[in-house]
DSSP file (Angstrom, degrees, kcal/mol; ACC not computed):
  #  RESIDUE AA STRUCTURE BP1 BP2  ACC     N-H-->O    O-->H-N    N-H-->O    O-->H-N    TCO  KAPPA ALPHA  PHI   PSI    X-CA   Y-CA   Z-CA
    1    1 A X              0   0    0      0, 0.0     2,-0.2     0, 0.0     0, 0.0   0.000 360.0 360.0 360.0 162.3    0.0    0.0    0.0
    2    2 A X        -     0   0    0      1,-0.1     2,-0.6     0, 0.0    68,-0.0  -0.636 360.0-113.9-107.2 177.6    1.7    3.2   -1.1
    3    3 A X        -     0   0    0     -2,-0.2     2,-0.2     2,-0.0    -1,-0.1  -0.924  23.2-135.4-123.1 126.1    1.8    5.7    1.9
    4    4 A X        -     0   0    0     -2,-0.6     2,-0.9    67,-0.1    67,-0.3  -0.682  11.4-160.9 -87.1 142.7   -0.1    9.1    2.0
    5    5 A X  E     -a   71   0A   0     65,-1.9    67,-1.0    62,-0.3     2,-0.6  -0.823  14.5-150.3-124.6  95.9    1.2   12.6    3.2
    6    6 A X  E     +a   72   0A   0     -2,-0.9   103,-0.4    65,-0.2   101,-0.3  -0.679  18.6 176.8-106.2 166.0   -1.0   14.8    4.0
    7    7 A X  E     -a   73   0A   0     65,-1.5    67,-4.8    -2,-0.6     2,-0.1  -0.904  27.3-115.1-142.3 153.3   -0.7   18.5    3.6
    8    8 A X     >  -     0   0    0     -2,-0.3     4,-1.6    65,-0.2    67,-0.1  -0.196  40.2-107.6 -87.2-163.0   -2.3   21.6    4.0
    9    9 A X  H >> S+     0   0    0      2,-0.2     3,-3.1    65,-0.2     4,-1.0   0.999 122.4  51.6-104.1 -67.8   -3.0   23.8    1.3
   10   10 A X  H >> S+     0   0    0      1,-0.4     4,-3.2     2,-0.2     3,-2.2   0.920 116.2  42.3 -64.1 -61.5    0.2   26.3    2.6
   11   11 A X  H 3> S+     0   0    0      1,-0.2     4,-1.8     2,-0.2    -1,-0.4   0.865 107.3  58.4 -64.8  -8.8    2.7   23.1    2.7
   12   12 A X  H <X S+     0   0    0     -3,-3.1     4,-1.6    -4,-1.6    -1,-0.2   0.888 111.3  46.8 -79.0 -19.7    1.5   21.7   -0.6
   13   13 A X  H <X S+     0   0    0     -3,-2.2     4,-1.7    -4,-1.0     5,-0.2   0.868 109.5  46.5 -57.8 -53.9    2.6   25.2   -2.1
   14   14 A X  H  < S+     0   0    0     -4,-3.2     4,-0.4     1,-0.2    -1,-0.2   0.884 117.6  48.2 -79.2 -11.1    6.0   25.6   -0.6
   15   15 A X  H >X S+     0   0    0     -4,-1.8     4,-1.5     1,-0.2     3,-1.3   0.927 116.8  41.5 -81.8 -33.0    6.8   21.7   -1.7
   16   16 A X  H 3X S+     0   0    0     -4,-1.6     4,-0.9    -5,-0.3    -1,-0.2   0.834 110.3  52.6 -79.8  -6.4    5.6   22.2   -4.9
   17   17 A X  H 3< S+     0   0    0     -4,-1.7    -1,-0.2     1,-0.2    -2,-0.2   0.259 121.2  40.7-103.6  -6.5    7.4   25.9   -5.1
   18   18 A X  H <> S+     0   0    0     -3,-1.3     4,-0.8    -4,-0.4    -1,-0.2   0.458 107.6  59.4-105.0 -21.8   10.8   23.6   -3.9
   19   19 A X  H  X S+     0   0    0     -4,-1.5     4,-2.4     2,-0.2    -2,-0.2   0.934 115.1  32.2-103.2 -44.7   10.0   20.8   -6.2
   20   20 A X  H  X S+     0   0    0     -4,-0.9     4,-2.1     2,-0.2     5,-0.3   0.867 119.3  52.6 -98.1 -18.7   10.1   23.3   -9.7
   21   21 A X  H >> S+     0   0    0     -5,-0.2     3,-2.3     1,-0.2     4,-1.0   0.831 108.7  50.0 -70.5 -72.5   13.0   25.7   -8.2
   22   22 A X  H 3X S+     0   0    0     -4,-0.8     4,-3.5     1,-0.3     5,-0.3   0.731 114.9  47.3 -37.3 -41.8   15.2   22.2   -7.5
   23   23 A X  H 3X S+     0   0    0     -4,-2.4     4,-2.3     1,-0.2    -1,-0.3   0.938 110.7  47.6 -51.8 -43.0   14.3   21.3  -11.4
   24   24 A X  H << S+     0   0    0     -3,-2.3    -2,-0.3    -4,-2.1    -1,-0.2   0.344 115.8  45.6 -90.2  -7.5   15.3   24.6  -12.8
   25   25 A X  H >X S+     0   0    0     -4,-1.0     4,-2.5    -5,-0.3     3,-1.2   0.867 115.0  48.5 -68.5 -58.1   18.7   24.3  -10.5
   26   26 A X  H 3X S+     0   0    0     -4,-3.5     4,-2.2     1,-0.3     5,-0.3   0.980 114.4  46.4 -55.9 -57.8   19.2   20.6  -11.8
   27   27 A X  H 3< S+     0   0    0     -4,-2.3    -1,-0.3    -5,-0.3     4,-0.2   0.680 113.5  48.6 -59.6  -9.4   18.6   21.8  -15.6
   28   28 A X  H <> S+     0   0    0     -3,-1.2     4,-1.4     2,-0.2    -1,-0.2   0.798 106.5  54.1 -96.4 -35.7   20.9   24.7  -15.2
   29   29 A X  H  < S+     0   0    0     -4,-2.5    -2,-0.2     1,-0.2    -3,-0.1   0.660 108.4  55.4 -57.4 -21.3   23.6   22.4  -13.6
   30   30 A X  T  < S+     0   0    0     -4,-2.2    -1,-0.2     1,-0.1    -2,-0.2   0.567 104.2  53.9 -86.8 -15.7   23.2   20.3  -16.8
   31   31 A X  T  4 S+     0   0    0     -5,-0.3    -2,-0.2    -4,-0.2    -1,-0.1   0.823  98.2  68.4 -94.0 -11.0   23.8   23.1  -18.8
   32   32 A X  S  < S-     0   0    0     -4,-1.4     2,-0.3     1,-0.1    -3,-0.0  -0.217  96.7 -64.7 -75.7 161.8   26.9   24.2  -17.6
   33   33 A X        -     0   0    0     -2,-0.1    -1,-0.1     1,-0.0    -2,-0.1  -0.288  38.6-137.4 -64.3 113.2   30.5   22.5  -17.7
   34   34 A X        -     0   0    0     -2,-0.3     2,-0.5     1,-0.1    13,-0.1   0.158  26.6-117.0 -47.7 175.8   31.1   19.5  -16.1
   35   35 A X        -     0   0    0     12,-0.1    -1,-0.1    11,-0.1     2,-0.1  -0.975  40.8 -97.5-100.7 133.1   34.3   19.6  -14.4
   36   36 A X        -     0   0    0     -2,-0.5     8,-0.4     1,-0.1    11,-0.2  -0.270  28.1-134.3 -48.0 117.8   36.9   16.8  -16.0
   37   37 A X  S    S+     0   0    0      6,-0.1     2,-0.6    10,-0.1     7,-0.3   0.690  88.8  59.7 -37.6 -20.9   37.1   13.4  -13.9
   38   38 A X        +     0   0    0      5,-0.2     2,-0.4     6,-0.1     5,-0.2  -0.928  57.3 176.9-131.8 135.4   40.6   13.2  -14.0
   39   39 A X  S    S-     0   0    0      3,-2.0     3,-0.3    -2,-0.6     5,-0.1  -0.956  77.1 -46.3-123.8 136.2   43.2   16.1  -12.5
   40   40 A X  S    S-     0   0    0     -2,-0.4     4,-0.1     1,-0.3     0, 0.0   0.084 120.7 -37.5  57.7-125.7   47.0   14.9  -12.9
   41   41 A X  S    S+     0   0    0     -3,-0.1     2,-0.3     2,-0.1    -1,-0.3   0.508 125.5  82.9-102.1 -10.9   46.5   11.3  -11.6
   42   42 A X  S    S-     0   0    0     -3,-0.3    -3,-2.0    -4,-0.0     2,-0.6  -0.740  90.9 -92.8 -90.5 143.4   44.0   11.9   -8.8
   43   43 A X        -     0   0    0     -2,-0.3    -5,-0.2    -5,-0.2     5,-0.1  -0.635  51.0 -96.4 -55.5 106.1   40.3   12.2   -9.2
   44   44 A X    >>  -     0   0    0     -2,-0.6     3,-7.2    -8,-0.4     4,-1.1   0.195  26.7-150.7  14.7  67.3   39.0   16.2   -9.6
   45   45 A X  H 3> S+     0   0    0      1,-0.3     4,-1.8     2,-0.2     3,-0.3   0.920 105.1  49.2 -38.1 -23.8   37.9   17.3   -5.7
   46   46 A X  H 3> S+     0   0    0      1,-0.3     4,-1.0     2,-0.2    -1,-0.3   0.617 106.5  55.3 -99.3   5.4   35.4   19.7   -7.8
   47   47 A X  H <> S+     0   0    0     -3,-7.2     4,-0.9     2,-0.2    -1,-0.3   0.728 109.0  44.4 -99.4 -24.2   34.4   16.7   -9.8
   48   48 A X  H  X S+     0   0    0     -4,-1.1     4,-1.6    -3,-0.3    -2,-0.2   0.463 112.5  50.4 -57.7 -36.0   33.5   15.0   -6.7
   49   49 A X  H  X S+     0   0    0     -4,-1.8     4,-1.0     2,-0.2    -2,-0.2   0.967 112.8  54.5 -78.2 -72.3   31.5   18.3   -5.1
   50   50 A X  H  X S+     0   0    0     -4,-1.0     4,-1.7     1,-0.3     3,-0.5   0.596 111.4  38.8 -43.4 -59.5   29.7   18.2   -8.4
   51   51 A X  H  X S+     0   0    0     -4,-0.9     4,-1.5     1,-0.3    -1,-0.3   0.976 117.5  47.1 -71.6 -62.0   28.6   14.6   -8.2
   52   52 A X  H  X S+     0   0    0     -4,-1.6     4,-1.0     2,-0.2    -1,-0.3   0.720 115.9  47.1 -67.6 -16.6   27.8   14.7   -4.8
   53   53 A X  H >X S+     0   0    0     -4,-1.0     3,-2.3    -3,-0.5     4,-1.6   0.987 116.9  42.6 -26.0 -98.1   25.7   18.2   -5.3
   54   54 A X  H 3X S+     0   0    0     -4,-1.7     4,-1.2     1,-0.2    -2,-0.2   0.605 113.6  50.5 -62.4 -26.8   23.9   17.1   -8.3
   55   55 A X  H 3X S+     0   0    0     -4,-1.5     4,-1.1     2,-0.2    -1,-0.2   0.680 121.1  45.4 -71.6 -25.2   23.0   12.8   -6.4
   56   56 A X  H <X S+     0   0    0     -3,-2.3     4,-1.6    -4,-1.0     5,-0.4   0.873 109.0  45.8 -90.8 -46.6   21.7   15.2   -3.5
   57   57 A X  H  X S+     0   0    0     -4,-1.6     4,-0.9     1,-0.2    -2,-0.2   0.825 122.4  45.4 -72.7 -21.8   19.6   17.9   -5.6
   58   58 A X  H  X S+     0   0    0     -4,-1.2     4,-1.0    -5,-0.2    -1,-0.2   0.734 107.1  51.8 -98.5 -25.3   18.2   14.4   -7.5
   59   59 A X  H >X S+     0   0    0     -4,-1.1     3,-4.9     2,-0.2     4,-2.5   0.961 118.3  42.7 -39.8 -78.3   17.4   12.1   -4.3
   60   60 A X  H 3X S+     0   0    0     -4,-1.6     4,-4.9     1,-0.3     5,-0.4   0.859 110.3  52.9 -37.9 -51.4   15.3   15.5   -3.1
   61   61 A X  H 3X S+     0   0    0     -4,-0.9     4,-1.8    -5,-0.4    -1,-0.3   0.882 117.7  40.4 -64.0 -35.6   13.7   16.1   -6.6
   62   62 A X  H <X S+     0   0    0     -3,-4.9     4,-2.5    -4,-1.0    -1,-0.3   0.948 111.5  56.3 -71.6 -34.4   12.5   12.2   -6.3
   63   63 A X  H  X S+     0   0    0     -4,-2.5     4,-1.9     1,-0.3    -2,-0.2   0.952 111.2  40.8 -60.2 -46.0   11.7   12.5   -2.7
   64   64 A X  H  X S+     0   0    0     -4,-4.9     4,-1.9     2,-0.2     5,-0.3   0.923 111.9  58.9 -80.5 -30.9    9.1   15.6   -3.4
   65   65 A X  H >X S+     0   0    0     -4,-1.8     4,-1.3    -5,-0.4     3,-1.2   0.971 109.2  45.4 -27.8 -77.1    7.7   13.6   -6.8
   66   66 A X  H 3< S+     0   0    0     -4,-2.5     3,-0.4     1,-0.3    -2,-0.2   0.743 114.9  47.2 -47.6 -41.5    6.8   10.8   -4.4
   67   67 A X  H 3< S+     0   0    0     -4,-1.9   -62,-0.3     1,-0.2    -1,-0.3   0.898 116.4  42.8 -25.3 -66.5    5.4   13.4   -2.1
   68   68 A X  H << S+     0   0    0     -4,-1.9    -1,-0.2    -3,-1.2    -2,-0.2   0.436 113.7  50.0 -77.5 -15.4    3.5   15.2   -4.8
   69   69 A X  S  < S+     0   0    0     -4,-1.3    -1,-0.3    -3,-0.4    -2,-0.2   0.399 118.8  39.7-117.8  -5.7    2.1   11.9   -6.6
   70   70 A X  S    S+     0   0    0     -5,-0.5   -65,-1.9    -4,-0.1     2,-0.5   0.126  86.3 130.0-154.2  48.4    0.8   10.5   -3.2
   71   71 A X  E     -a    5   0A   0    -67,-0.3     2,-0.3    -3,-0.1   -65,-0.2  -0.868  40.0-158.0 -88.6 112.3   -0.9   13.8   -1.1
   72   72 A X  E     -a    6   0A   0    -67,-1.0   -65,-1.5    -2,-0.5     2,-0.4  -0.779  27.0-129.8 -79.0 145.7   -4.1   13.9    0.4
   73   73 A X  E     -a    7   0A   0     -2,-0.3     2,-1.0   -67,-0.2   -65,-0.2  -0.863  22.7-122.7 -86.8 129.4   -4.9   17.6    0.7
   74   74 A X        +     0   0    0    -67,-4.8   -65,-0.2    -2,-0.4     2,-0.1  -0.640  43.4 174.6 -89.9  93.5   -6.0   18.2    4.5
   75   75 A X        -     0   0    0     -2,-1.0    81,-0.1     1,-0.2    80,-0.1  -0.376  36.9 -92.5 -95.2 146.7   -9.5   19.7    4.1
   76   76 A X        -     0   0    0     79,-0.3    -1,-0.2    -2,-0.1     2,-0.2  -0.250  45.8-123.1 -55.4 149.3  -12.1   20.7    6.9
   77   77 A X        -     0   0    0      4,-0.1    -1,-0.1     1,-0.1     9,-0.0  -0.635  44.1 -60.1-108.7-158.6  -14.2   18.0    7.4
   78   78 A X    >   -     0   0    0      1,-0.2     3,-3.3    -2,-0.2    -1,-0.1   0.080  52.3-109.5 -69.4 165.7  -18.2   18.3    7.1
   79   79 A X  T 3  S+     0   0    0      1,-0.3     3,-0.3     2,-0.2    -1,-0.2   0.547 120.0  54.4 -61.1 -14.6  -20.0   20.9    9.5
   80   80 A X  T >  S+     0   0    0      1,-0.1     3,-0.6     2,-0.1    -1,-0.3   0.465 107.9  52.2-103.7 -12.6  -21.7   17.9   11.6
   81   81 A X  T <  S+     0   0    0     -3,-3.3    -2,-0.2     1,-0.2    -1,-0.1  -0.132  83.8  97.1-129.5  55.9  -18.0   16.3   12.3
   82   82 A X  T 3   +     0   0    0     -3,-0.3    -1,-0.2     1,-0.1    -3,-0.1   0.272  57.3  72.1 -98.3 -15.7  -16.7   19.2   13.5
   83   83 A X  S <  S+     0   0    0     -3,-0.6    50,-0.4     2,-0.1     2,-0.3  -0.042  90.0  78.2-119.1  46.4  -17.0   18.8   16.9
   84   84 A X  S    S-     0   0    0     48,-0.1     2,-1.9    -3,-0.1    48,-0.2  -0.919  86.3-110.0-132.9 168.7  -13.8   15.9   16.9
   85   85 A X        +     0   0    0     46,-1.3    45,-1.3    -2,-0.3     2,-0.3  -0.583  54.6 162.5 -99.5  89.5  -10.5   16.6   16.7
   86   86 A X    >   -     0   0    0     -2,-1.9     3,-2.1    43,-0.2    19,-0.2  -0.661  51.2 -51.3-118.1-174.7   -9.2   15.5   13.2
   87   87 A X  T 3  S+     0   0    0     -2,-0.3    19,-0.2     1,-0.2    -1,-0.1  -0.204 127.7  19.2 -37.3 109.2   -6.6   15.8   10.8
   88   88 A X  T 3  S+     0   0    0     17,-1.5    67,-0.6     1,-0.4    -1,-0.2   0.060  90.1 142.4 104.5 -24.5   -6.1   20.0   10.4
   89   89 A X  E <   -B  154   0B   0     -3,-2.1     2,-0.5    15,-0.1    -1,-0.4  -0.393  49.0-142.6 -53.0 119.4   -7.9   20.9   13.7
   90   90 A X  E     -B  153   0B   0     63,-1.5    63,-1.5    14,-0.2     2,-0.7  -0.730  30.9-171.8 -43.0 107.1   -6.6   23.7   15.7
   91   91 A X  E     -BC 152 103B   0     12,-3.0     2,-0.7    -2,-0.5    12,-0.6  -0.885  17.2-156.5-129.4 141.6   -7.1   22.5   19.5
   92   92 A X  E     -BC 151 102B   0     59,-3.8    58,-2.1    -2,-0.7    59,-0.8  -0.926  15.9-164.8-111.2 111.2   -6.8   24.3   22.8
   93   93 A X  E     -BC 149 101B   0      8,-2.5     8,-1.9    -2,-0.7     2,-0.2  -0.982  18.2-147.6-115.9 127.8   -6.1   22.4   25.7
   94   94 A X  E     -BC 148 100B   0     54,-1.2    54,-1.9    -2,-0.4     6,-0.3  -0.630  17.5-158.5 -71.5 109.5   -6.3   23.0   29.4
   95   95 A X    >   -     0   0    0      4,-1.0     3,-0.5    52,-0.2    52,-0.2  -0.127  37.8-101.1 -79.9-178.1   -3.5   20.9   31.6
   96   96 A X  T 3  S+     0   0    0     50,-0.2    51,-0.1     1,-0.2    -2,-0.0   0.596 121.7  68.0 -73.1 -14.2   -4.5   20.6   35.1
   97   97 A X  T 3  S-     0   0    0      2,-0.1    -1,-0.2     0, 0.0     3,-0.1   0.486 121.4-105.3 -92.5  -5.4   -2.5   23.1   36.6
   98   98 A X  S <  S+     0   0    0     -3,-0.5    -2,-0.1     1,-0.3    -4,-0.0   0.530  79.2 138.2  92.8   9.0   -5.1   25.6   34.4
   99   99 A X        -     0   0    0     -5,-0.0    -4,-1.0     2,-0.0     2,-0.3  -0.434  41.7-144.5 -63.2 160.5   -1.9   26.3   31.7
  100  100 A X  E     +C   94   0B   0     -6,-0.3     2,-0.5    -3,-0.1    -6,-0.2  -0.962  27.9 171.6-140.5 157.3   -2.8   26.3   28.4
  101  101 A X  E     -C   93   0B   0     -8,-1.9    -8,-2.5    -2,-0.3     2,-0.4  -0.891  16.8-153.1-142.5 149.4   -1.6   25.2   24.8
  102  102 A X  E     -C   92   0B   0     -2,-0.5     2,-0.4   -10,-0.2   -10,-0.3  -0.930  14.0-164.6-118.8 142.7   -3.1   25.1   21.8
  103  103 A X  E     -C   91   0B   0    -12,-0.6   -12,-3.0    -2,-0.4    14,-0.2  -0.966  14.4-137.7-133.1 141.1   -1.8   22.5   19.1
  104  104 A X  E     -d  117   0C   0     12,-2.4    14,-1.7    -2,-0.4     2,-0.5  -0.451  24.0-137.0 -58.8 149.8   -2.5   22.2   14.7
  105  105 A X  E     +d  118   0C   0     12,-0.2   -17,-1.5   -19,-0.2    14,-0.2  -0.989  46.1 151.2-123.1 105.1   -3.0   18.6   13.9
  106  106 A X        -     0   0    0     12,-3.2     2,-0.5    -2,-0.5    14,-0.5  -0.230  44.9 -74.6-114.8-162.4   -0.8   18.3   10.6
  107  107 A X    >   -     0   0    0   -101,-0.3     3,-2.2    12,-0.2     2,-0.9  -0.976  41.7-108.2 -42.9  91.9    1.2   15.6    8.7
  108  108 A X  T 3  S+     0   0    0     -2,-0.5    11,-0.1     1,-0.3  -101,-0.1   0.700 124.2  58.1 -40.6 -17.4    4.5   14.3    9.7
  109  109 A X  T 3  S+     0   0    0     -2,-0.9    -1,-0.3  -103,-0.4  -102,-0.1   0.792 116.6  41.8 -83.6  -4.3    6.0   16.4    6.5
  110  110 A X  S <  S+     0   0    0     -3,-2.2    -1,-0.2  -104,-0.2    -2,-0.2   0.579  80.6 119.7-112.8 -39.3    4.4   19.4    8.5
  111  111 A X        +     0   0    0     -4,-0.3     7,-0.2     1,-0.1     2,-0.2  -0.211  19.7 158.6 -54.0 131.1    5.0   19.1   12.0
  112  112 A X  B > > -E  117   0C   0      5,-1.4     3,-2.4     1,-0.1     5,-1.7  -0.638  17.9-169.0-161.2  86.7    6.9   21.8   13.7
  113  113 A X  T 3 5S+     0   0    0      1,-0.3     3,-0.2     3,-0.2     5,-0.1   0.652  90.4  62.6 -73.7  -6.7    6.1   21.7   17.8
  114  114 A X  T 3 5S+     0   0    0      1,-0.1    -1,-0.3     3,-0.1     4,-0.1   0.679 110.1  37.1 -86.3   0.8    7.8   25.0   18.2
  115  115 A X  T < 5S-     0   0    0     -3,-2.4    -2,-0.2     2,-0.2    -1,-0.1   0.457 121.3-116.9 -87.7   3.2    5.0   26.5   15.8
  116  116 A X  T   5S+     0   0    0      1,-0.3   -12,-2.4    -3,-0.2     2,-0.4   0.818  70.5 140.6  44.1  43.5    2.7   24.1   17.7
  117  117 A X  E   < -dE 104 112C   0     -5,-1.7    -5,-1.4   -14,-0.2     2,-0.4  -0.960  33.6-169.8 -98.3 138.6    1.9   22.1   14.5
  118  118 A X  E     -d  105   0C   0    -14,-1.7   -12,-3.2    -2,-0.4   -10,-0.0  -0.946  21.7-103.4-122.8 145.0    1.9   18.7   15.9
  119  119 A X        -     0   0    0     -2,-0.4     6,-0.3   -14,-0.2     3,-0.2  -0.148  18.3-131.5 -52.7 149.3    1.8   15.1   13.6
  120  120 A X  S    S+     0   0    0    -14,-0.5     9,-0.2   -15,-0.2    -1,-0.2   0.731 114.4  48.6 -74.4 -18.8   -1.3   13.4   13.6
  121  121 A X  S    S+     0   0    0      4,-0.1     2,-0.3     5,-0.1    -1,-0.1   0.301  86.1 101.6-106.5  31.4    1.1   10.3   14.5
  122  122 A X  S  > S-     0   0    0     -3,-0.2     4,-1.9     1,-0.1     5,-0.2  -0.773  97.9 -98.0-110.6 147.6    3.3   12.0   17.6
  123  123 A X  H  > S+     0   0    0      1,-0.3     4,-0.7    -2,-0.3    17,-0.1   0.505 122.5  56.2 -43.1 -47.7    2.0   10.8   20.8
  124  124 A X  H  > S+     0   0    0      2,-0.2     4,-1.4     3,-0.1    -1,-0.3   0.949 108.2  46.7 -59.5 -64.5   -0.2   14.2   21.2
  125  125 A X  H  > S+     0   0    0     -6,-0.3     4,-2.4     1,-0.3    -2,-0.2   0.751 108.4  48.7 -82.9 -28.8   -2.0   13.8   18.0
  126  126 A X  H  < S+     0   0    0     -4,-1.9    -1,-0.3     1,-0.2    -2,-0.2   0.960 117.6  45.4 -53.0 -51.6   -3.0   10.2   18.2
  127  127 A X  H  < S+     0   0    0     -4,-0.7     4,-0.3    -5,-0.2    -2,-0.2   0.915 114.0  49.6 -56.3 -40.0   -4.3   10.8   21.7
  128  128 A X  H >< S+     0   0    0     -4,-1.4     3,-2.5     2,-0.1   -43,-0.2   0.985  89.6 102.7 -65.8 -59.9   -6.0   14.0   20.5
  129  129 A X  T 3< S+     0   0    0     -4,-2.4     2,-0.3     1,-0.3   -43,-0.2   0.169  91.0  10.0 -45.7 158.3   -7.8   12.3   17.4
  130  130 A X  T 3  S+     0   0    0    -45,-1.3    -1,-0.3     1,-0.1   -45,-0.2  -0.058  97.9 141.4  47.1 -12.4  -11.5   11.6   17.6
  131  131 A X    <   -     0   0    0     -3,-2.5   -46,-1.3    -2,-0.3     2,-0.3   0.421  34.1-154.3   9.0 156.7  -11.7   13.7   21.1
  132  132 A X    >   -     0   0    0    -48,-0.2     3,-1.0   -47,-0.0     2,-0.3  -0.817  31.1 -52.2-123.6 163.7  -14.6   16.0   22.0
  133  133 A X  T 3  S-     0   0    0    -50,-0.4    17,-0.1    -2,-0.3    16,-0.1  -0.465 119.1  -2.8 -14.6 100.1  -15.2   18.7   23.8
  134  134 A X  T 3  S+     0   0    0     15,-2.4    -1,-0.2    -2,-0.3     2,-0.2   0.912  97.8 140.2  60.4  39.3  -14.4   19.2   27.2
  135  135 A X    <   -     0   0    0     -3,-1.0     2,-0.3    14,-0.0    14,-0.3  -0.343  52.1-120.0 -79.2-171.1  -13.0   15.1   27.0
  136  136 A X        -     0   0    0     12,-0.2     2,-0.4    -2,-0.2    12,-0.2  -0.951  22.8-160.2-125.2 112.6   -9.8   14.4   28.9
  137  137 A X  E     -F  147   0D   0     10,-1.6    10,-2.1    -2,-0.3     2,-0.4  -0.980   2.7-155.1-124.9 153.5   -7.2   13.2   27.2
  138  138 A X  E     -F  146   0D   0     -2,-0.4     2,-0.4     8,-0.2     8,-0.2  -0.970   8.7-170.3-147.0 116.3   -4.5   11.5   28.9
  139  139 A X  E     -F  145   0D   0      6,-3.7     6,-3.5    -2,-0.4     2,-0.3  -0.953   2.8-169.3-131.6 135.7   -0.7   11.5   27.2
  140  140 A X        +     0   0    0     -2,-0.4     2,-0.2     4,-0.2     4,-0.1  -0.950  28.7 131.2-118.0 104.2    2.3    9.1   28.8
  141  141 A X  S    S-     0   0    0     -2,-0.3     2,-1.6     2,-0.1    -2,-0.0  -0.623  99.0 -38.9-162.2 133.5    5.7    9.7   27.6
  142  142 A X  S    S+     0   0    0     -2,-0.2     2,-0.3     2,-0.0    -2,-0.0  -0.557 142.7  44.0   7.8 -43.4    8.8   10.1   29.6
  143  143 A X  S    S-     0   0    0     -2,-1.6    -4,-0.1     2,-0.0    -2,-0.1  -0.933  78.8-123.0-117.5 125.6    5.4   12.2   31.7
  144  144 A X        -     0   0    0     -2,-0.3     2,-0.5    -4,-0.1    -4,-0.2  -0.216  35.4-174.8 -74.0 124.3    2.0   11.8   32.6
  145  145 A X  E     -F  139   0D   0     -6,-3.5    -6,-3.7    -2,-0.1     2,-0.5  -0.973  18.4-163.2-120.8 121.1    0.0   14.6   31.1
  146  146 A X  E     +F  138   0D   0     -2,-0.5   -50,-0.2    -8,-0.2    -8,-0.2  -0.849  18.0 177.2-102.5 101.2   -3.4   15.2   31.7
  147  147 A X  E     -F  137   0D   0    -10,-2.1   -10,-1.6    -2,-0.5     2,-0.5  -0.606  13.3-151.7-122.2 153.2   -4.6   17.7   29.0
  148  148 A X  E     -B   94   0B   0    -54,-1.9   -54,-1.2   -12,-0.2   -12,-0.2  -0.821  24.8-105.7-141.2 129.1   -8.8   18.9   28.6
  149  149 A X  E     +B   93   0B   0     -2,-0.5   -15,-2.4   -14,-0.3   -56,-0.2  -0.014  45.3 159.5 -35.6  93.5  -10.7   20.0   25.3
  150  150 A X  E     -     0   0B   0    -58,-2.1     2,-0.2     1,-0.3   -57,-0.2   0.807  55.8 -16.6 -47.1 -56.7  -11.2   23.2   25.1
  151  151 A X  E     -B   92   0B   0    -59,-0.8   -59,-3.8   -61,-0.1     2,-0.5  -0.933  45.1-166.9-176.1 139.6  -11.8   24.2   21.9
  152  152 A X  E     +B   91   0B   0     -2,-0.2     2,-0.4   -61,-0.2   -61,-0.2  -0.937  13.6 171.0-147.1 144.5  -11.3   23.0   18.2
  153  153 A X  E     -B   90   0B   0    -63,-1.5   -63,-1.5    -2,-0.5     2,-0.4  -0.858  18.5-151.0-140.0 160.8  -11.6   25.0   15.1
  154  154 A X  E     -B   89   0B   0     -2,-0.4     2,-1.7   -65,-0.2   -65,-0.1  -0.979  21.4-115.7-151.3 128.1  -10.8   24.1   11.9
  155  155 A X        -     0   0    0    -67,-0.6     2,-0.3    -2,-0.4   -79,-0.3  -0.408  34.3-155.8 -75.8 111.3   -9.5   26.8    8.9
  156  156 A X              0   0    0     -2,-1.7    -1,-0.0     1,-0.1   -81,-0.0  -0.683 360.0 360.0 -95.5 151.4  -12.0   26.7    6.4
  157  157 A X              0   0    0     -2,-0.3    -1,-0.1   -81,-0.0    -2,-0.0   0.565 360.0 360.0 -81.9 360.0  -11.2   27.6    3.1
């Protein structure tokens, strides 16, 4: 089974805005002059940057194909299953001590817990998904954290 990425509208932009500048690099590196394999009797150090440059700018360029060619776009879902915590949900949650944090429910390519986007598959976000309102959700790793639903909003387009 091929494996799906989902993204929000913003990250499917900046990959695909990576995906045609990395082409237009690679096609520009091809038009320019290799460096010769061979210097005196040693192999060329700038023939060596070159390769490994261009095998790095072509890994990436497949990686975001495979991205591109197997993306769910992460959509709101319909106005009656709105009041769970799914994929793309904003959530605010209450600890016990009355702190609070509010976390984005993203995509592993997406996740970034100092912007507070969190994966749907990080410890937080499984626990979070299917949640209500004013549930409890209860998160163990290295510490027991006791978190309650606040609020969940979802960015509609």
């Amino acid at each position: 089974m091929e494996e799906i990425f989902y993204l929000t509208k913003e990250g499917l932009e900046r990959l695909k805005k990576e995906y045609q500048e990395l082409k237009r690099i690679k096609k520009e590196k091809l038009k320019g002059e290799f460096p010769k394999i061979l210097h005196s009797e040693d192999l060329n150090p700038e023939y060596i940057a070159f390769k490994e440059d261009f095998g790095f700018l072509e890994s990436r360029i497949n990686e975001l194909e495979h991205v591109l060619n197997n993306y769910k776009l992460i959509t709101p879902p319909p106005k009656g299953k709105r009041d769970r915590v799914q994929i793309g949900a904003t959530v605010t949650l209450e600890e016990e001590d009355g702190s609070i944090n509010e976390f984005t429910i993203v995509g592993t390519l997406e996740a970034n817990p100092a912007e507070g986007k969190i994966s749907y598959l990080s410890p937080v976000g499984k626990a979070l998904l299917g949640k209500k309102l004013g549930e409890k959700v209860v998160i163990t790793s290295p510490i027991k954290v006791v978190y309650k639903v606040k609020k969940i909003k979802y960015k509609l387009a």
